[in-house]
C-alpha positions as CSV (number, residue, x, y, z in Angstrom):
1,X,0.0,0.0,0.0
2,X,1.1,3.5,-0.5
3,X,1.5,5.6,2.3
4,X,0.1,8.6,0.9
5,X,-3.0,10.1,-0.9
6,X,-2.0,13.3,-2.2
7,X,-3.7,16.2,-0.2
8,X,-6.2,16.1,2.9
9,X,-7.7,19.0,4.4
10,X,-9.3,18.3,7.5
11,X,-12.1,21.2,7.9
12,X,-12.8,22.4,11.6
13,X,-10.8,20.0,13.8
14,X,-9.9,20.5,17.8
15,X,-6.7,19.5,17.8
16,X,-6.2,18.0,21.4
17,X,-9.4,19.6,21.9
18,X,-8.6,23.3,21.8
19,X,-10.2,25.4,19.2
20,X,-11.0,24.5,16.2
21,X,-8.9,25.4,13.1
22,X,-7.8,23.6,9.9
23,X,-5.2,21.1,9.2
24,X,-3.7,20.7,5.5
25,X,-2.2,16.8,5.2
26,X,0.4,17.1,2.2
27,X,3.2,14.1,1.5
28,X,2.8,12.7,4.7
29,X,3.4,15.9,6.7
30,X,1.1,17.7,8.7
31,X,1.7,20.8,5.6
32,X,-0.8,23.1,7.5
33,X,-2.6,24.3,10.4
34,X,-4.6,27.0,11.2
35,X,-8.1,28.7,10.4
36,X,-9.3,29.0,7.5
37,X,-7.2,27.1,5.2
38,X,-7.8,27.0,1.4
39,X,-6.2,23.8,-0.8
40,X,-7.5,23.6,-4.3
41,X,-8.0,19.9,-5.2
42,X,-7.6,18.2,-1.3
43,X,-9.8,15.5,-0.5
44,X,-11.8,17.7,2.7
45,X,-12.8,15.8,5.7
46,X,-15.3,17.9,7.7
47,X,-14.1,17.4,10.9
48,X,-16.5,20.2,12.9
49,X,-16.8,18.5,16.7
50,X,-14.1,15.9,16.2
51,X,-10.9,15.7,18.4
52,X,-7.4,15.4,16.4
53,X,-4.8,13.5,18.4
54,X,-1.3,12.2,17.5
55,X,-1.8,8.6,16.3
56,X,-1.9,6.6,18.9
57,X,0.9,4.3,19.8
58,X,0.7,0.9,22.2
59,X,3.3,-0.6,24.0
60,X,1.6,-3.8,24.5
61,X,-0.3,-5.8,22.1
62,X,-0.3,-9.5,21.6
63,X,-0.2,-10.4,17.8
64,X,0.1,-13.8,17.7
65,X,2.0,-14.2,14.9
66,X,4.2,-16.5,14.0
67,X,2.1,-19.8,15.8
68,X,-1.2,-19.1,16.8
69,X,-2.8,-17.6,13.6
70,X,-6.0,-19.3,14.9
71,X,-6.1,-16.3,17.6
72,X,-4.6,-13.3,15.0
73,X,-2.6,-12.4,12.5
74,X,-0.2,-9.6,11.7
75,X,-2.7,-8.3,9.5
76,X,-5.4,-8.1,11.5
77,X,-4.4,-7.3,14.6
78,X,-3.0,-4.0,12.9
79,X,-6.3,-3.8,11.4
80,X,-8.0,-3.8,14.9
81,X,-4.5,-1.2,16.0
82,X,-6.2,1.2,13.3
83,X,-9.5,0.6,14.0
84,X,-8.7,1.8,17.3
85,X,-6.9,4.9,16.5
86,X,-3.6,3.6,16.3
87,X,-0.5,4.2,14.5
88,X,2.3,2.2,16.0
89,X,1.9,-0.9,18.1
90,X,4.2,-2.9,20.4
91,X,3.7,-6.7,19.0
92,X,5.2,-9.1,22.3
93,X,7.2,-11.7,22.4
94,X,5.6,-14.9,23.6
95,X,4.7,-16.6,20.0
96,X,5.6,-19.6,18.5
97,X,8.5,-20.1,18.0
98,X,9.6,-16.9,20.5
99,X,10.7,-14.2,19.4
100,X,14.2,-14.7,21.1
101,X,16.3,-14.2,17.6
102,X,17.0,-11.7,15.3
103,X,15.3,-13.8,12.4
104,X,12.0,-14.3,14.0
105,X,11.9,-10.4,15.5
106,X,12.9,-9.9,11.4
107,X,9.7,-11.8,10.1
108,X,7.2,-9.9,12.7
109,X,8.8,-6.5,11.8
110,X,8.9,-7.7,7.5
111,X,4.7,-8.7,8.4
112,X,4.0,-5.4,9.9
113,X,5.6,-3.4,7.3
114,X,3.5,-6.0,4.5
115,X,0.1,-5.3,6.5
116,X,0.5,-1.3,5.9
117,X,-2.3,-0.8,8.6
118,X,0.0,0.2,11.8
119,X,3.8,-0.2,12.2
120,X,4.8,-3.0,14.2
121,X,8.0,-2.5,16.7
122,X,8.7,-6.4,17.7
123,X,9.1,-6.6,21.4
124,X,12.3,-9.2,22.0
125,X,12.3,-11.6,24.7
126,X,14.4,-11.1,27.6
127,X,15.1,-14.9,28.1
128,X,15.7,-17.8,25.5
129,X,12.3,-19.0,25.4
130,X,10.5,-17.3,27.9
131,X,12.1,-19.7,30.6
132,X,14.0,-17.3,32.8
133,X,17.1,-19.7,32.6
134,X,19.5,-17.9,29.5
135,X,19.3,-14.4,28.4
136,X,18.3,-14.1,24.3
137,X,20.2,-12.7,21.7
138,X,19.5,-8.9,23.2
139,X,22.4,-7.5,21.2
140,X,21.9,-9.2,17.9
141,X,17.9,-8.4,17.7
142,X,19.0,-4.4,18.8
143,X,21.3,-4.6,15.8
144,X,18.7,-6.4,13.7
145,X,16.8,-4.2,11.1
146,X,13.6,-4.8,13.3
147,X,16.1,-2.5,15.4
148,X,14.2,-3.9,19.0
149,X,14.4,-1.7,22.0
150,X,12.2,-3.6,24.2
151,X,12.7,-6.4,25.8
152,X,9.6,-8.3,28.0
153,X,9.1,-12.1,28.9
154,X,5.3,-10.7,28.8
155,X,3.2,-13.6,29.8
156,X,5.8,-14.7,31.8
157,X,8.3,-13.1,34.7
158,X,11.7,-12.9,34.8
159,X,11.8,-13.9,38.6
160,X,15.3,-14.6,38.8
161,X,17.1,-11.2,40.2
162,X,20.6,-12.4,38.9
163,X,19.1,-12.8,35.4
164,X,16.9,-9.3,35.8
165,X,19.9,-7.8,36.8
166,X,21.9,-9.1,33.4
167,X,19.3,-8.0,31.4
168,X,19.1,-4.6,33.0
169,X,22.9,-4.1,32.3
170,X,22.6,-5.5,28.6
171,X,20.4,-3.3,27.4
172,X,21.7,-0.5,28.7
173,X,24.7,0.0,26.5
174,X,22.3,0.9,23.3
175,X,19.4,2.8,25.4
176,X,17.0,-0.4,25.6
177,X,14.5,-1.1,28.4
178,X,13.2,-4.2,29.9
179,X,9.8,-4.9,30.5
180,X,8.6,-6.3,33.4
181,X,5.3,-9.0,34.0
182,X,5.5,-8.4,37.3
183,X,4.4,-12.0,38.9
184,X,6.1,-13.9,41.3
185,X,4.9,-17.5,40.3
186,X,5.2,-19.0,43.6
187,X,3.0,-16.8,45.4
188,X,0.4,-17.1,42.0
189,X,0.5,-21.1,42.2
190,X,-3.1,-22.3,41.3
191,X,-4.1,-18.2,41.5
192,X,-7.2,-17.8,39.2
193,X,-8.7,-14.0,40.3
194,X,-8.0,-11.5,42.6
195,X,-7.1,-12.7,46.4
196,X,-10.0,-10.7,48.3
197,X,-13.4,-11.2,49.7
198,X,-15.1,-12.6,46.0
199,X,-12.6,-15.1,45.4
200,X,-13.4,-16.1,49.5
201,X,-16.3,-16.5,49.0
202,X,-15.9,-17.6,45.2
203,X,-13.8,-20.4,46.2
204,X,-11.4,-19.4,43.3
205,X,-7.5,-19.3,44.3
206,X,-6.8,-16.2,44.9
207,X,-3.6,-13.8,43.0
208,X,-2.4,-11.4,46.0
209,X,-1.5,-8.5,45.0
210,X,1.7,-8.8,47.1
211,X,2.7,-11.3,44.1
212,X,2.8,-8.4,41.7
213,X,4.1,-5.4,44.1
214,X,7.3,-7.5,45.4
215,X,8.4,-7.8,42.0
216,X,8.1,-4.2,41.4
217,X,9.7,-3.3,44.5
218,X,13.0,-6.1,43.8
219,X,13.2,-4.3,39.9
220,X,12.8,-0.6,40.7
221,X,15.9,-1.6,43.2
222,X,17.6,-3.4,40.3
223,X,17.3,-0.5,38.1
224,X,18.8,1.8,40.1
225,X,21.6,-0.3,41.1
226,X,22.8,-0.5,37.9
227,X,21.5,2.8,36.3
228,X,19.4,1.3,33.6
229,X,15.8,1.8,32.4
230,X,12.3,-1.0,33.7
231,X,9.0,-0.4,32.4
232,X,6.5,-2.0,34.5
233,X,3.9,-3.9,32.2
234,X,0.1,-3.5,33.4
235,X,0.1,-2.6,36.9
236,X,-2.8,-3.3,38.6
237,X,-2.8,-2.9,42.3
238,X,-2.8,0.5,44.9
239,X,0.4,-0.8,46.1
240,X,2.3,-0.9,42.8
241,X,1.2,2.6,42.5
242,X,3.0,3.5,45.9
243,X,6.3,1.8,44.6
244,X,6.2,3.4,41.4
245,X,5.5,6.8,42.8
246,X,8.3,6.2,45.7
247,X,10.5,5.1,42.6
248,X,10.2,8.2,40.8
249,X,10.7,10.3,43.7
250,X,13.9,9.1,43.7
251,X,14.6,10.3,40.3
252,X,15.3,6.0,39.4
253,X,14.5,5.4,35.6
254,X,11.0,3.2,36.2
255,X,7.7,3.9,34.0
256,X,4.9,2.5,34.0
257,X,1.4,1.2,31.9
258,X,-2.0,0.4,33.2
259,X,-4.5,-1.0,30.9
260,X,-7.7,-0.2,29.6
261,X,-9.4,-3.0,31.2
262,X,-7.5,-2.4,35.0
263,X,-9.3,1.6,34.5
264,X,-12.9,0.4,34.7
265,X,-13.4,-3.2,35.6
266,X,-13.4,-4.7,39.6
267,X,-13.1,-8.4,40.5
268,X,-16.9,-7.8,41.3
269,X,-17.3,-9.2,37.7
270,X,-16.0,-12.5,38.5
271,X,-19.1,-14.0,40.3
272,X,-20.6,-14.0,36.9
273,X,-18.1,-16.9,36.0
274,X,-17.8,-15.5,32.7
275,X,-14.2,-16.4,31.4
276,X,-14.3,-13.5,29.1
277,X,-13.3,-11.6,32.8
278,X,-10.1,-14.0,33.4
279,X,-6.8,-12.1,32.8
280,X,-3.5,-11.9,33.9
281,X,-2.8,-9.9,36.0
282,X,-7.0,-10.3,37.1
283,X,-9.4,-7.4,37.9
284,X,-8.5,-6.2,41.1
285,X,-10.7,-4.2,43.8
286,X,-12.7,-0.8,43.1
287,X,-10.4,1.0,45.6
288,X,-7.4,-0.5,43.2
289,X,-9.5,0.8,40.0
290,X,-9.5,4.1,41.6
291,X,-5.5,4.5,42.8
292,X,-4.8,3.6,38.8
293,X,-7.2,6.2,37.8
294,X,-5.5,9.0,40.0
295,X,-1.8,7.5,39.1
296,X,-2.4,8.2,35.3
297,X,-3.8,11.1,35.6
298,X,-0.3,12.6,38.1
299,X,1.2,11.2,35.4
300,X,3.0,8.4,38.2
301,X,1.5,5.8,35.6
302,X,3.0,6.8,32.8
303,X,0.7,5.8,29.4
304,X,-2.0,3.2,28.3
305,X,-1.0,0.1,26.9
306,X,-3.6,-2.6,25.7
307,X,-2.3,-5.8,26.2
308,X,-4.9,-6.7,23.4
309,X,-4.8,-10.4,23.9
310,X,-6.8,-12.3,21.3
311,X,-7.6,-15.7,21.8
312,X,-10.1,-18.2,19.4
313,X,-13.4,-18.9,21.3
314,X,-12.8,-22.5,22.2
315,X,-10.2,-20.9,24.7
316,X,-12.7,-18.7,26.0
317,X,-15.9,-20.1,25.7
318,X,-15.6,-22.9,28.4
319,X,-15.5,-23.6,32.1
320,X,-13.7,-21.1,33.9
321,X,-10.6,-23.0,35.2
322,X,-9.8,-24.2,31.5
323,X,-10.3,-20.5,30.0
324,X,-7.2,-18.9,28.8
325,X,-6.2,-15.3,30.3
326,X,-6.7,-12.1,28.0
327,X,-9.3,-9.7,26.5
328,X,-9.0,-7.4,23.7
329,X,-7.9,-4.3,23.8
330,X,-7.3,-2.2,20.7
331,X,-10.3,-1.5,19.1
332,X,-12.1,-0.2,22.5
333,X,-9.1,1.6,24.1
334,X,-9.8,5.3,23.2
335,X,-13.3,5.0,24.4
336,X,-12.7,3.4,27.7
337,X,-9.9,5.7,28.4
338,X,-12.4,9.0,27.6
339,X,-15.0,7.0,29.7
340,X,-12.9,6.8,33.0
341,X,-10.7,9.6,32.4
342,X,-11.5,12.5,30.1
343,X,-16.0,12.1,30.8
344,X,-14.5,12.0,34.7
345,X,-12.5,15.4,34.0
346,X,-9.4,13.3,35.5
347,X,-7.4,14.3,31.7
348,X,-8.2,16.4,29.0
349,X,-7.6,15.7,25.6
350,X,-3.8,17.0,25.4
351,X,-3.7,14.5,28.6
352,X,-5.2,11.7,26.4
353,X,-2.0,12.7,23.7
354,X,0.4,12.1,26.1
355,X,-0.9,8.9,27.7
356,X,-1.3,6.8,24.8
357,X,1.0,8.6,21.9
358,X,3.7,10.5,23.3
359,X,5.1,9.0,26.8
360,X,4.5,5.3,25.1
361,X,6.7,6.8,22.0
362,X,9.3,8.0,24.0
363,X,9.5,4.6,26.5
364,X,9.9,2.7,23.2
365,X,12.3,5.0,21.6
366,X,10.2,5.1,18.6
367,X,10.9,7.4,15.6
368,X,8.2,9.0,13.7
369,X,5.3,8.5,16.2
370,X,4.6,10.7,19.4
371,X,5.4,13.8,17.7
372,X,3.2,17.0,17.9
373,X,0.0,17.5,15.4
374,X,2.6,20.6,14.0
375,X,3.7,21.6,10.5
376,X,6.4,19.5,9.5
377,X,5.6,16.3,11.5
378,X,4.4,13.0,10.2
379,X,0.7,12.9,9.6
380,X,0.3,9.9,12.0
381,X,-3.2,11.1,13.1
382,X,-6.2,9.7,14.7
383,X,-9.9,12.0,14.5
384,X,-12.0,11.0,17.7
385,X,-15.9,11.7,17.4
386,X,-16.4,12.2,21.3
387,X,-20.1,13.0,21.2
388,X,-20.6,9.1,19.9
389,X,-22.2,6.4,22.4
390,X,-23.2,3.0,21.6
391,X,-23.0,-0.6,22.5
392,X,-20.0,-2.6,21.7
393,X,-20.8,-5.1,19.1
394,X,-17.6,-7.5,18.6
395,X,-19.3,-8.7,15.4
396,X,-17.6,-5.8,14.2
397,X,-14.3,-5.9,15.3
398,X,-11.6,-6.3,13.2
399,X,-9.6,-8.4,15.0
400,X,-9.9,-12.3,14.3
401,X,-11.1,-12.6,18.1
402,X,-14.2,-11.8,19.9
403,X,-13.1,-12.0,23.6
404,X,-14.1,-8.3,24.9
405,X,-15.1,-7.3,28.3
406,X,-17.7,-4.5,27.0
407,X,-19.8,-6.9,24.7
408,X,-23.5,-4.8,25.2
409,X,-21.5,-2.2,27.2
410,X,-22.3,1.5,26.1
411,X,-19.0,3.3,25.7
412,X,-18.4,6.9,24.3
413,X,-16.2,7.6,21.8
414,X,-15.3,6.5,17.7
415,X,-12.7,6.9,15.8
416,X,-13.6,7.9,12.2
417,X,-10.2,8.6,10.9
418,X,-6.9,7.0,11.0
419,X,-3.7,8.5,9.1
420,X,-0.2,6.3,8.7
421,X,2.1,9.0,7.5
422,X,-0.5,10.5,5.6
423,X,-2.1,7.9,4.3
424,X,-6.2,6.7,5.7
425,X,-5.8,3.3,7.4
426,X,-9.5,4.5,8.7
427,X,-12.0,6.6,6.7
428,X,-15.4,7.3,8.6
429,X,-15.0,4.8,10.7
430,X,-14.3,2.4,8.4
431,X,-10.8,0.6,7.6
432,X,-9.4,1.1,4.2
């Protein structure tokens, strides 16, 4: 696919909600900007009442590909990524085979580039297949032309301090950054929910929240010790908040994600027994829902990432012992996060930009994407119709998977546009 379309003059747009003005896309720059605007022969978008943000970028996303095409592909899990509003999405490691080499990294970076929806930064893992035993081939996947700057055994933690603190010194010759699935598996043995009053009375082994924050707590320590970068994957709990924040206090280099999901749902959902609610780390308490809110919005949290985790619906549609953990993410994101956050007055638009476009650009070192909606930057763009509210319908989705939280839910929010470098992925609210 090309990546540009000539001339697009988007008529009447708030960019990050201010007032509204005129914005001229030319060769894949933002050529324009300002009221008024006249361009002879541009395809106009009327864009009166529509937010214009910076294309969104995710640090987290599960794309399956190479192994379980049965869940999603490359293809379409950039097809949801624009759907949702994003540019540039983080695709993880834990696929099969792993992507612990500079060749496989190379084939999901070659399929991202092929899909033309979003780009695709491969996330490399940390350890040679996820095991926590051997570090992976950190240099040679850095110097691969999938040019990988984060490292995660997402799905998976790297428990073992001695190897954490190798990887923590690895990567920080060439600027990369490990992140961390903060779990200590003994403490999450048999764990299927949140430890608390439901799963009590439940009967469900519970996941203490301890199990995530001592992790935290043991990394943040690493990666000062040593003067390197940890991103903290999902955070859930109040307490991993208070680490983070006492982290940063210190001036250590520690950021940190919370996902859409952890923003609005409680473990309150799980006496439903619905599987579609099983996740890693699980819904926690409405007093945790509420610490993550406030974290994000101080900016101690530092973005939204997805972890969009497709999975086919014999993995999800079954007792809720056997279900596999993960919902999706992507195609809902934007509207949950207006939802909690920017309907709540907790951020503003220009808040929304930084959270989930900027900050993740900048923690992945990511050229092109998180840049300003200014003349002269890539047109990576996304136009937000916030007056909209309906019922999620997964029939819809774009992704190959149907496993969302919000099925019947009533969020706010749709993206009609998408713009890769210029270029509609999304064109009223319809991929390309």
């Amino acid at each position: 696919m090309s990546e540009t379309t000539g001339r697009t003059l988007l008529r009447g747009t708030r960019v990050l909600g201010g007032e509204p003005q005129d914005v001229l896309i030319e060769n894949g720059t933002v050529a324009a900007a300002g009221p008024g605007l006249s361009a002879p022969g541009a395809h106009v978008v009327e864009a009166e009442g529509l937010i214009l943000l910076p294309g969104l970028v995710d640090l987290h996303t599960h794309l399956r590909e190479p192994g379980r095409e049965d869940s999603e592909t490359v293809l379409t899990g950039t097809r949801a990524a624009a759907a949702g509003g994003f540019t540039a999405v983080h695709a993880m490691a834990n696929t099969f085979p792993v992507a612990d080499t500079a060749g496989v990294v190379e084939q999901v970076w070659r399929l991202g580039r092929q899909s033309g929806y979003c780009d695709v930064q491969p996330v490399g893992a940390v350890t040679v297949g996820l095991e926590g035993k051997q570090l992976a081939e950190l240099g040679a996947m850095h110097d691969s032309a999938a040019g990988v700057r984060v490292f995660s055994d997402d799905g998976k933690c790297v428990d073992d301090a001695v190897i954490m603190r190798r990887a923590l010194e690895y990567v920080k010759a060439f600027d990369g950054v490990i992140a961390q699935h903060a779990q200590e598996p003994r403490l999450t043995e048999g764990a299927q929910m949140n430890e608390g009053v439901v799963s009590a009375e439940l009967g469900l082994g519970g996941w203490p929240a301890v199990a995530e924050e001592s992790i935290i707590a043991r990394d943040v320590l690493l990666a000062a010790h040593v003067g390197s970068r940890v991103h903290i994957c999902h955070l859930s709990t109040a307490g991993s908040v208070d680490i983070v924040r006492w982290a940063k206090a210190k001036g250590w280099n520690v950021t940190a994600e919370v996902t859409p999901h952890h923003l609005l749902l409680t473990d309150e959902l799980v006496r439903s027994y619905d599987p579609v609610y099983k996740v890693n780390p699980p819904l926690r308490t409405e007093a945790d829902v509420l610490a993550l809110r406030e974290a994000l919005a101080d900016g101690t949290i530092d973005c939204v990432a997805t972890d969009h985790a497709p999975h086919p619906h014999e993995d999800k549609d079954c007792e809720w012992g056997a279900a596999a953990m993960g919902m999706l993410g992507l195609e809902t994101a934007l509207s949950v996060v207006q939802h909690t956050m920017v309907d709540t007055g907790m951020l503003d638009w220009a808040g929304v930009a930084d959270r989930m476009s900027f900050r993740p650009a900048a923690i992945g070192r990511l050229p092109g994407h998180g840049r300003p909606v200014a003349v002269g930057e890539p047109a990576n763009l996304t136009l937000l119709d916030p007056s909209y509210r309906g019922a999620v319908n997964p029939a819809g989705f774009a992704s190959r998977s149907r496993n969302t939280p919000y099925q019947g839910r009533e969020l706010p929010g749709r993206v009609t546009h998408t713009f890769l470098r210029g270029r509609a992925t999304v064109a009223d609210g319809k991929l390309t």
